[in-house]
N, C-alpha and C positions, 0 to 999 in steps of 0.2 A: 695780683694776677701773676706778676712775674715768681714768689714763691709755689703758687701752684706748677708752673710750667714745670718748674725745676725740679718738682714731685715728681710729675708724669717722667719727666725724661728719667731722673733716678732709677724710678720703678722699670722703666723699659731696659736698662741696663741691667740689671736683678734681675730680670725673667728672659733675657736673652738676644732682646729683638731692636732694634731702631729705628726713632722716631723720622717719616721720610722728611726730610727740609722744604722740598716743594709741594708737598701739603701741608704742610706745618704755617698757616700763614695767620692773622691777626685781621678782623675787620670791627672797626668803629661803631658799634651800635649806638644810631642819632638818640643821645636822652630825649626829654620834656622839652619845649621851650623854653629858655631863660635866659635873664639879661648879662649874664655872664660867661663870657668865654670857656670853653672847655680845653684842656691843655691834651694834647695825644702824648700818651707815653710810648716810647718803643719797647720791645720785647725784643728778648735774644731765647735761644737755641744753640746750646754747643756756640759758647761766644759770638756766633752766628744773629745778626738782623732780623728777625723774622720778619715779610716782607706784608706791606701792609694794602690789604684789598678791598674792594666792596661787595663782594660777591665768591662764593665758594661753595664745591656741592661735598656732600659729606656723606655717606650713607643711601646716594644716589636723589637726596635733599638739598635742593639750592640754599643758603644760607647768606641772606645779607645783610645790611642794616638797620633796616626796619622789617617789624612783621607783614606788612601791606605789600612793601616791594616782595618780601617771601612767599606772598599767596601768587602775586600775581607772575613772576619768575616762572616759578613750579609749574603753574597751571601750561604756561606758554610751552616750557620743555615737555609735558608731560603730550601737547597734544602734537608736538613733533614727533615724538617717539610711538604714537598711535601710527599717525600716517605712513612712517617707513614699518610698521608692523604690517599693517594691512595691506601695503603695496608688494611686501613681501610674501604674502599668502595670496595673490592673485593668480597664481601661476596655479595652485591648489584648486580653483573653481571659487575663491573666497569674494561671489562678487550677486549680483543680481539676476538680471538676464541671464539663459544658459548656464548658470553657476551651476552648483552644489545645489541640496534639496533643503528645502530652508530652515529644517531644524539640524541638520550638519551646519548652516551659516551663524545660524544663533549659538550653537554651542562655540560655535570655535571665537566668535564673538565675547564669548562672557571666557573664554577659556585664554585668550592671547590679547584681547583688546582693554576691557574693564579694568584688570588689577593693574596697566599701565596708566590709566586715563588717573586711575584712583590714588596712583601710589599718592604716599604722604599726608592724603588729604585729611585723614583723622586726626593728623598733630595741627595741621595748619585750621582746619576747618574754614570754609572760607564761607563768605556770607552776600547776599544781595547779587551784586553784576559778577563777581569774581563765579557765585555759583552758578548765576545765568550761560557763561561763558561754557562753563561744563556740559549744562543740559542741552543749551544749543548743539554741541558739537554729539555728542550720543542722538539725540533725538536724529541729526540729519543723517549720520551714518546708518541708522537703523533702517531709514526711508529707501537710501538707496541700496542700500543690501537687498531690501523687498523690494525695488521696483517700484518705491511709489513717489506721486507728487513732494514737493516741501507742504502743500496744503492740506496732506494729510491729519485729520484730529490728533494729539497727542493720544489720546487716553485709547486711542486704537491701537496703538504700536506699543503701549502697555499690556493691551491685552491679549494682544498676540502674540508677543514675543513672550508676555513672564518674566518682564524686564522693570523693573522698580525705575523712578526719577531717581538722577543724581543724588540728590539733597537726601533722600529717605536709604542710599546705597551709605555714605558718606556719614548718616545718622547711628545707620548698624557698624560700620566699621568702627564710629566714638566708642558706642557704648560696648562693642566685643571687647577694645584696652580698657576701658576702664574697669570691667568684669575680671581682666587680670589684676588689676592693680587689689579690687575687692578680695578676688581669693590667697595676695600672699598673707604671709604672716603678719603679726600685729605688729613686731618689731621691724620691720621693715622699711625703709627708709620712703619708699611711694607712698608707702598707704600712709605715714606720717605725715608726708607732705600732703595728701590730699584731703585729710583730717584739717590742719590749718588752714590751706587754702580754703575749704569747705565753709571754715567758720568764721574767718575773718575777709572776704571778700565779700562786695555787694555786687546785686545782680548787675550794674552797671558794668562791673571788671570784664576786664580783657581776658580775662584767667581762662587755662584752656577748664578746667573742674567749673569752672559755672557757668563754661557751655555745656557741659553734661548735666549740667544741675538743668539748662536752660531745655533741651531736649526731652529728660525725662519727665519735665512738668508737660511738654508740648502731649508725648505718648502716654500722661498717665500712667507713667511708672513708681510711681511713690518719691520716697525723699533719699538724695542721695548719698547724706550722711548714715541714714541705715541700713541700705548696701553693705556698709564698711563694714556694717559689726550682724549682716544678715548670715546666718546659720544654713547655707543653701551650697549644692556643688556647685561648680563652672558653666557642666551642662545644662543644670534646670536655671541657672541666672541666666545663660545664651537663647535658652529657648523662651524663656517668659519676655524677653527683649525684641526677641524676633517675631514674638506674635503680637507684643501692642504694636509696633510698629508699621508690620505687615494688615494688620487690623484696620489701621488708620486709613493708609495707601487703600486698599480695597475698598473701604468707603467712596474714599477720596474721589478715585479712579472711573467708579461704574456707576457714582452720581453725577461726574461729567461727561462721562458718556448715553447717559439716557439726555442730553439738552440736546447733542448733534442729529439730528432727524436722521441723515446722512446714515447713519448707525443703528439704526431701528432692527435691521436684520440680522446684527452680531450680537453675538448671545456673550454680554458679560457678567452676567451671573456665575460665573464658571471660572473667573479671574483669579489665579494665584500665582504670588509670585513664585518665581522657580520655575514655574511650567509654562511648557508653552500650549497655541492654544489647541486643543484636538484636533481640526479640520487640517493644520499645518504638520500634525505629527506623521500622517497618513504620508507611509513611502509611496514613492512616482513608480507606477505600473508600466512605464514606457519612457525612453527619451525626450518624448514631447512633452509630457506634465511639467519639466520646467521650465518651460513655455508657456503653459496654460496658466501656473498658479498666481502671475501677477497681474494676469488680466483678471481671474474670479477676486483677487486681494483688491484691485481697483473698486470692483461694482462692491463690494462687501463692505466697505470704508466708502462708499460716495463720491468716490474721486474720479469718477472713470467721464469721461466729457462727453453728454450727452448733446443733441442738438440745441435744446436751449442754450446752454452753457454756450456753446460751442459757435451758437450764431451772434453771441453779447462779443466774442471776443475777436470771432475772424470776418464775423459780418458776411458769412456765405451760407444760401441754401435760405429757405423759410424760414420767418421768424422761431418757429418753435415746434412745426411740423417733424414726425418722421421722416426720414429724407426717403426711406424704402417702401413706403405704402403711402406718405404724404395726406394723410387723413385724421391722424391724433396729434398730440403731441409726445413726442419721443421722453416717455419715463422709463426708470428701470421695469417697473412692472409691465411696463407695456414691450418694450425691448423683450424680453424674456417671455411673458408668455401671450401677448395679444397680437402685435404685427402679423400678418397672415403671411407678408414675403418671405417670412422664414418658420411659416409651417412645414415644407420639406427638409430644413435641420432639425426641427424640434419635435415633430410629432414621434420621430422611430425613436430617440431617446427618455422621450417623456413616458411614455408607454413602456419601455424597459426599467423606469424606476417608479414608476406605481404598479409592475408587475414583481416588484420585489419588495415594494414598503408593503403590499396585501396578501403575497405568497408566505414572506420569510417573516414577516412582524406583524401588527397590532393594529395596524391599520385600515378602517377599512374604504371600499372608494367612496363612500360618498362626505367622507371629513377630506380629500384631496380638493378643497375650494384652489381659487387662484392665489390666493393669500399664503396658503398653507404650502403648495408647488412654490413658488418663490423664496417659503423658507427651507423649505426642504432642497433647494439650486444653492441660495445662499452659504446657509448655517442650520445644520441640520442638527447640531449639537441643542438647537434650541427647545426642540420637542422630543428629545430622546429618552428625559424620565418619563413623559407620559405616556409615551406610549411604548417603553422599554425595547428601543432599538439596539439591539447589539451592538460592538465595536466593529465588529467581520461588515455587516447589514451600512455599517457608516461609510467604511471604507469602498465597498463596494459603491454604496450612491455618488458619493463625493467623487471618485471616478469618474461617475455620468455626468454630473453637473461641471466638473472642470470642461469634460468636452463638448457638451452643449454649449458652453458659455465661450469659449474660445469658436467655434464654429461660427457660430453667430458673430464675436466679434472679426472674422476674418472676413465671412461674407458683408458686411457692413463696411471694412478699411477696403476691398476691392471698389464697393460703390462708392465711396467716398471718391477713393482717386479717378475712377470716370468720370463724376459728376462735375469737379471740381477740379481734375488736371491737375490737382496738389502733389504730394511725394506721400501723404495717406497721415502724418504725424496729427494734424489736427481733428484726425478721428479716435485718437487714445484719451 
């Protein structure tokens, strides 16, 4: 070790520059366990001590003793470094309520937050709790950007955002380096090493190559010793990568979103990553839409506290009644288009978007059942191949529907706090 140093410093002197001393430090990598003492040697620098640590970051990479304490270091700094990101784009609009319009929150999201959250994480790879820690922290961030519950489904905030899980973001930044290591030359000292590695480790290895091995078996990417000697550009290896991948997730994703009943009205059929989801792309026509769109994102996701809900947990108001007509029980479908106390919110809007799905599209009034009005308030992206709704024809409905549903929800938080004297919070 010490003739290596002596190299570096050599060479530093030959090309002009110097080694700095207070980076220049030495840390103890813990071997195996064994019943034998291990001796520390010191190292020098310019006759110099080189000062001996447990910890040191290198490339904006924590570095310590063990690989475990390295994941879990990183991951800690990494999610420091989110939070003064973000707190530093608040002043931007970078936030929920009143923010920004939410596909400006998500871009700037994956544009200043993600590649810090991520940094490193393809060398270190991390596995089990180390990656739980990761997904927790994005999943909750996501909720409150959009104004929603923590009890929000996952596979919602996938879909609407076009936002991949950790694990599968973490899977494509592996296999992008290793698609470089593929394309250099054969004489290359990576691709050598990853050839050994390749053949002389078992699956059990730590090796970071058989976790790439362990990956492309998960995505049905073939064998990854054939990579090495595959006859393919960078690009068509990056995109055959990014589509088993992306393939997986998509399954993944909108098989666990058809279990959430809660979800029956969100159209994930339409899930991909990268995008976000159409109903969100739609700019705000007025200051108030960013107001409106986290109450329609509540009822859309099943989150939004209906009377049942709402009487399990505050214990005020009939068991499960409407609290406004006090004659059903308070569902979304009934909220929306059956309660007759809020036929004077709903009838001038409803009548303006079935005079526009029958004038401007494919529709005609007698397919407008209650079913079909609820998807069309909802997620109107759901029936838009079939009955080939334009994007103009989307944007204009989604409009109506943000205001009808905010309408309704404000006349509903005024009743709430007469009824109940509360401050109205137990009515979101």
């Amino acid at each position: 070790m010490q003739v290596q140093i002596n190299m570096a410093n050599t060479f530093a002197g030959m090309e002009g520059y110097k080694l700095q001393p207070k980076k220049s430090v030495a840390i103890n990598i813990k071997p195996k366990p064994t019943k034998k003492e291990t001796l520390l040697e010191e190292y020098t620098l310019n006759e110099a001590i080189m000062p001996r640590v447990d910890s040191a970051m290198h490339l904006g990479i924590i570095r310590t003793n063990s690989m475990k304490q390295n994941i879990i270091a990183n991951i800690e700094e990494n999610i420091k470094k989110i939070r003064r990101s973000a707190y530093a784009l608040l002043g931007s609009g970078f936030h929920g309520e009143n923010g920004l319009d939410m596909e400006t929150i998500i871009h700037l999201f994956k544009i200043y937050i993600l590649p810090v959250l991520l940094y490193g994480m393809d060398l270190l790879t991390p596995q089990s709790l180390d990656l739980e820690k990761l997904e927790k922290f994005q999943k909750k961030m996501l909720k409150q950007l959009m104004s929603l519950p923590t009890n929000t489904p996952d596979p919602a905030i996938n879909i609407l955002t076009g936002i991949l899980p950790v694990e599968a973001q973490i899977h494509l930044k592996v296999m992008t380096l290793f698609i470089n290591v593929c394309t250099q030359p054969n004489e290359s000292l990576e691709k050598q090493l990853a050839r050994r590695q390749l053949c002389i480790k078992s699956m059990n290895s730590n090796s970071w190559f058989i976790q790439v091995k362990t990956i492309m078996l998960k995505y049905d990417l073939g064998n990854a010793s054939e990579w090495l000697d595959i006859q393919m550009k960078k690009d068509e290896l990056l995109n055959k990568a990014k589509k088993g991948i992306n393939a997986y997730w998509i399954e993944r994703t909108t098989s666990l979103a058809k279990l959430y009943t809660g979800l029956r009205y969100l159209n994930s059929d339409i899930f991909m990553p990268g995008k976000i989801h159409p109903i969100l792309r739609i700019k705000h026509q007025s200051p108030r839409d960013s107001k409106r769109v986290p109450t329609k994102i509540k009822l859309l996701t099943g989150t939004y506290i209906l009377q049942p809900l709402r009487y399990k947990i505050y214990k005020e108001g009939t068991e499960d009644h409407c609290i406004a007509c006090e004659c059903k029980e308070e569902t979304l479908e009934h909220l929306l288009i059956e309660c007759e106390a809020w036929n004077y919110l709903r009838d001038p809007i409803l009548q303006t978007i079935k005079n526009l799905l029958t004038t401007n599209g494919n529709v005609r009034v007698e397919d407008l059942t209650c079913e079909m009005t609820i998807q069309v308030l909802m997620d109107i992206t759901k029936i838009q191949k079939i009955y080939r709704i334009t994007s103009d024809l989307i944007s204009q409905i989604e409009f109506q529907s943000r205001r009808l549903v905010f309408l309704i929800h404000n006349a509903r938080y005024q009743l709430v706090i007469k009824t109940t004297g509360d401050d109205g919070r137990t009515a979101m």
